[in-house]
C-alpha positions as CSV (number, residue, x, y, z in Angstrom):
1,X,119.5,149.8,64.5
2,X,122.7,147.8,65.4
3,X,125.9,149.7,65.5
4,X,127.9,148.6,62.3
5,X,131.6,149.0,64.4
6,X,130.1,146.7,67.1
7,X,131.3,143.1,65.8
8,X,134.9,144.5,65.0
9,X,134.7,145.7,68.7
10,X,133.7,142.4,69.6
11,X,136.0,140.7,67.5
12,X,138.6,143.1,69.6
13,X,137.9,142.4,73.3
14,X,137.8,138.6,72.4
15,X,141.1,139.1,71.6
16,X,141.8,141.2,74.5
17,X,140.4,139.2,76.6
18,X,142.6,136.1,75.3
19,X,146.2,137.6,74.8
20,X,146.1,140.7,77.4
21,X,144.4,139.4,80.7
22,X,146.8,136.8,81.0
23,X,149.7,138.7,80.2
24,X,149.3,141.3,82.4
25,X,145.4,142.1,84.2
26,X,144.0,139.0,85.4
27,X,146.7,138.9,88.8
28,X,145.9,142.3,89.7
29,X,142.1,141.5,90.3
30,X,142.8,140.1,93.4
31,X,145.3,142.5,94.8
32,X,142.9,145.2,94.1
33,X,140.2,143.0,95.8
34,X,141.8,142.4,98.5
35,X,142.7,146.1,99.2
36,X,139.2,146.3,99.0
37,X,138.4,144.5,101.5
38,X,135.3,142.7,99.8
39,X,133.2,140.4,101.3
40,X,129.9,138.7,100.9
41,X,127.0,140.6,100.7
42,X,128.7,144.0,99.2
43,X,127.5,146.1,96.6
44,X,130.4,146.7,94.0
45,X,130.9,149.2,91.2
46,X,133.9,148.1,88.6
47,X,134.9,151.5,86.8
48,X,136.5,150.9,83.1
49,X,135.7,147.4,83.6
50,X,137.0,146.2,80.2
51,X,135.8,142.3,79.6
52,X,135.4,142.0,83.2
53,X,137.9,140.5,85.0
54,X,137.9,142.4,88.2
55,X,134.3,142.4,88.3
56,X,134.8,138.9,88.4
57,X,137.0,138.8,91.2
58,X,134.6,140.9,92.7
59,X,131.3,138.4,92.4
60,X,133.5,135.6,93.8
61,X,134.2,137.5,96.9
62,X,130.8,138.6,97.3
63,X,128.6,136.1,96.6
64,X,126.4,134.7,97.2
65,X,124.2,137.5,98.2
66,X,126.6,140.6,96.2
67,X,125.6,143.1,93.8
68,X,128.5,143.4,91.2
69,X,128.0,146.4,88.3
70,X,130.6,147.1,85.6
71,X,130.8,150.0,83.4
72,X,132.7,150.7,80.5
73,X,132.1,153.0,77.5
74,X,133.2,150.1,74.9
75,X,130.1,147.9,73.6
76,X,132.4,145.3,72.5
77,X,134.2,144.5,75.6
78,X,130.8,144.5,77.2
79,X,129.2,142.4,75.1
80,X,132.2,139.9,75.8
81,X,131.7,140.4,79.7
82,X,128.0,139.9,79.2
83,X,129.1,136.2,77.6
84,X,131.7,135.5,80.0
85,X,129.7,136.3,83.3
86,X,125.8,137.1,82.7
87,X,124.7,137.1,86.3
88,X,127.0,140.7,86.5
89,X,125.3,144.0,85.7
90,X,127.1,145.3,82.5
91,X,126.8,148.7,82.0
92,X,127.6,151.0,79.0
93,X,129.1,154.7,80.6
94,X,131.8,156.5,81.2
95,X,133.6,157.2,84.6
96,X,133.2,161.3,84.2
97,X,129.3,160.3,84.5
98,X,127.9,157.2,86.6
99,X,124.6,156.8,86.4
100,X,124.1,155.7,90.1
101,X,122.8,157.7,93.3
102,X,124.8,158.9,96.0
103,X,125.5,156.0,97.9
104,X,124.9,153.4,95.5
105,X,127.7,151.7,96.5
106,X,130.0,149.7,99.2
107,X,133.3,149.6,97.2
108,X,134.4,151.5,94.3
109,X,137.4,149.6,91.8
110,X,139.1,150.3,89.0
111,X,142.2,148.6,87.7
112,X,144.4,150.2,84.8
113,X,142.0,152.7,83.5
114,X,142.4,156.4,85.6
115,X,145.2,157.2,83.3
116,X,143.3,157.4,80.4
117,X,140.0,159.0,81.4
118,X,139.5,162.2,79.5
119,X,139.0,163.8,83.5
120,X,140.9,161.9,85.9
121,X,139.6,164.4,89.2
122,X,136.3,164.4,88.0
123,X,136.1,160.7,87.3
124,X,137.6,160.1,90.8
125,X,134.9,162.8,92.6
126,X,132.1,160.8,90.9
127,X,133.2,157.3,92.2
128,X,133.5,158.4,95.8
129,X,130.0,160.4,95.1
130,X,128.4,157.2,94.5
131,X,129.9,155.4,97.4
132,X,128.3,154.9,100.6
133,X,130.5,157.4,103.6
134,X,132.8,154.8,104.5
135,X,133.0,153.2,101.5
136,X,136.4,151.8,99.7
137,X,137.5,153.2,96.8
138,X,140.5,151.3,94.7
139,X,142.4,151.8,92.6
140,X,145.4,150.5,90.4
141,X,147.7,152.0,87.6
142,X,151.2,151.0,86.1
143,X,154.4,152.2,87.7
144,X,156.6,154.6,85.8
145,X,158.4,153.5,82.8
146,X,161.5,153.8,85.0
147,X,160.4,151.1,86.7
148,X,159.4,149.0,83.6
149,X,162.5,148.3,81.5
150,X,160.9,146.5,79.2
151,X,158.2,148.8,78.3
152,X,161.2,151.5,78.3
153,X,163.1,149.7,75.6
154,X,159.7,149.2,73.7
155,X,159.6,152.8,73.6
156,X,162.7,153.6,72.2
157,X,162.6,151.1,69.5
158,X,159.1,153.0,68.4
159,X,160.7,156.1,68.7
160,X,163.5,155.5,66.8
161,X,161.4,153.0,63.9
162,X,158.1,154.8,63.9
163,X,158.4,158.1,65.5
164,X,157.4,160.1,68.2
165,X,153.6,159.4,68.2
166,X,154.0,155.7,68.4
167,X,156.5,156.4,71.3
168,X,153.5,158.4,73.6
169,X,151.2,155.9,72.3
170,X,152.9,152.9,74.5
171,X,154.3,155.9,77.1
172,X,150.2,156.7,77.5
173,X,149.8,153.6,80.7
174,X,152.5,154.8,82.7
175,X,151.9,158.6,83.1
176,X,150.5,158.1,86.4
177,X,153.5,156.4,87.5
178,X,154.5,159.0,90.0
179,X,153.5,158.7,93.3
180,X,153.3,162.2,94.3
181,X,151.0,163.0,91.6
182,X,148.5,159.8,92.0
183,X,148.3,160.7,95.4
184,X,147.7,163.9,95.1
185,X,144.8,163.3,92.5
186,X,143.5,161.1,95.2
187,X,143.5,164.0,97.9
188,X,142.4,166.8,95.4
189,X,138.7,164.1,95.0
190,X,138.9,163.9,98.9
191,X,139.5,160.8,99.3
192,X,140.2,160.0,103.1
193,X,143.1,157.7,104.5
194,X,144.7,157.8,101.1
195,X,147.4,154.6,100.8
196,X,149.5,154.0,97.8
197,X,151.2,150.4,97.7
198,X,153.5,149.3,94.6
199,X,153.6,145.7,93.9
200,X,155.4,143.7,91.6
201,X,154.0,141.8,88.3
202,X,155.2,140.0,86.0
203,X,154.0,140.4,81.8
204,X,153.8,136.9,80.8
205,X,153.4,136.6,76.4
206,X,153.8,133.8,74.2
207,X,156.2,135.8,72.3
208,X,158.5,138.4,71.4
209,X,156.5,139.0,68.0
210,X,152.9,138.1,69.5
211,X,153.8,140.7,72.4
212,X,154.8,143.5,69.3
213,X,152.2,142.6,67.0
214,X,149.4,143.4,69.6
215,X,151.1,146.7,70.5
216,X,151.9,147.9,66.5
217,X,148.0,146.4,65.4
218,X,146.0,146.6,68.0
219,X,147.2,149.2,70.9
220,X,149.0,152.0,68.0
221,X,145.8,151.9,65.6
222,X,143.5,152.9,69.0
223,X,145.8,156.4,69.4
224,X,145.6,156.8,65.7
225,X,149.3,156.1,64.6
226,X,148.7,153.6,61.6
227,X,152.1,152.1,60.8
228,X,153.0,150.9,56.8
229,X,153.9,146.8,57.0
230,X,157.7,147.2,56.1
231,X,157.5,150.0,59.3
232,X,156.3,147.2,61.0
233,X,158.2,144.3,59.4
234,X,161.6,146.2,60.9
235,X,160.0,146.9,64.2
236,X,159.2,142.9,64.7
237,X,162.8,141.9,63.0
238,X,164.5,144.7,65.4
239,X,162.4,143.8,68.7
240,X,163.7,140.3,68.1
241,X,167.3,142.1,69.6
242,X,165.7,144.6,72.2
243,X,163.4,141.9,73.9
244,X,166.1,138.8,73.8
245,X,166.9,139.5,77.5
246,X,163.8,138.9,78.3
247,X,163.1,135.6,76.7
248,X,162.3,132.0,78.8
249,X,161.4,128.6,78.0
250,X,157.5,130.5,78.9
251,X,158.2,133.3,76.2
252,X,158.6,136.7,76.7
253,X,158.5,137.9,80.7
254,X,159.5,140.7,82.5
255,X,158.7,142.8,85.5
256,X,155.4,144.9,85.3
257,X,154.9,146.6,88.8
258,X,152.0,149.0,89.6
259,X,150.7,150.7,92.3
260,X,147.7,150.2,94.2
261,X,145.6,153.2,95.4
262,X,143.8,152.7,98.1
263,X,141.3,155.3,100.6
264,X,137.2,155.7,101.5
265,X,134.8,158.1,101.4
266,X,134.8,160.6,104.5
């Protein structure tokens, strides 16, 4: 039997897929790539894979004789991977649990998922498990909200217009942040010849309102904080203010640095 939620998932990661990986995913996958160290002929596992784009990144590196696998626990965004690049293996999992052997694997990525695995260590211990010893493992996550003005300000206007739930809901990305404590979770896995980079980025939306509406509809409805439409109405007319700094002839664009975690398997 077909799962009834699986064409409003759908319906989601297209979206996804069309407003967020141009705002802010798609230049990471080759950064991450690249500290990968990818090549042609490589076996590569993309953990939290989303609609795919690093996976993608990942088969143009190592084609044409690579073996690309991503997994992701969200039907929908797999099912718009599956349209966007069938020759990948799509996967449905969680990161806590591959369903690989030891070894299954030449390099391990994941872009902008680690923070919100329900078992960060344990996730991390099973992607160097199923890496081949010598293996890369990759990994990237937003820099703190210190770093991240924009995001910063976006917090306070929830806080003060919709309260402190909405407020953790867009502080939830950037809790990995500090550098002590991502490479510490890297070292408590045992990951070897851990290296942790920060690069800039740049969040590139249409608008002030397009960037707003996809964080009030979309992101605050996934963490369960379900705002009324004149809640939402003053957060949109208010944002107009907080974000005008940030406004260019391109739309809405500020900085959006992360880091990039980088190690192998012993």
């Amino acid at each position: 039997m077909s799962d009834p939620q699986l064409p409003a998932q759908v319906e989601a990661a297209r979206a996804y897929e069309a407003l967020f990986i141009p705002a802010l995913f798609a230049q990471w996958a080759p950064k991450v790539a690249d500290a990968a160290r990818l090549a042609p002929g490589q076996r590569v596992l993309d953990v939290a894979c989303g609609t795919g784009i690093l996976a993608r990144e990942a088969r143009a590196r190592t084609a044409p004789s690579g073996y690309i696998v991503g997994i992701d626990p969200d039907a929908g965004m797999l099912a718009v991977a599956e349209e966007l690049a069938p020759d990948i293996d799509w996967r449905q999992g969680t990161a806590e649990a591959l369903p690989f052997p030891d070894g299954s694997f030449d390099a391990v990525v994941s872009q902008f998922g680690l923070m919100f695995f329900a078992d960060r260590l344990g996730a991390l211990r099973e992607m160097l498990r199923v890496l081949r010893p010598g293996g890369r493992l990759v990994i990237a996550v937003w820099d703190s909200l210190e770093h991240t003005p924009a995001y910063a300000a976006e917090v306070d206007l929830l806080e003060r217009r919709a309260g402190a739930a909405a407020a953790d809901a867009v502080r939830a990305p950037f809790v990995l942040g500090d550098h002590e404590r991502l490479a510490g979770l890297m070292n408590d896995a045992g990951v070897a010849e851990v290296q942790i980079v920060t690069q800039p980025g740049l969040a590139r939306f249409p608008s002030i309102r397009v960037m707003l509406e996809a964080e009030v509809r979309g992101w605050l409805p996934m963490w369960d904080v379900r705002l009324s439409e004149p809640e939402i109405e003053r957060i949109l007319h208010e944002g107009e203010d907080v974000f005008r700094a940030y406004t260019t002839p391109e739309g809405l664009v500020f900085d959006a640095p992360a880091h990039i975690a980088s190690g192998r398997k012993p």
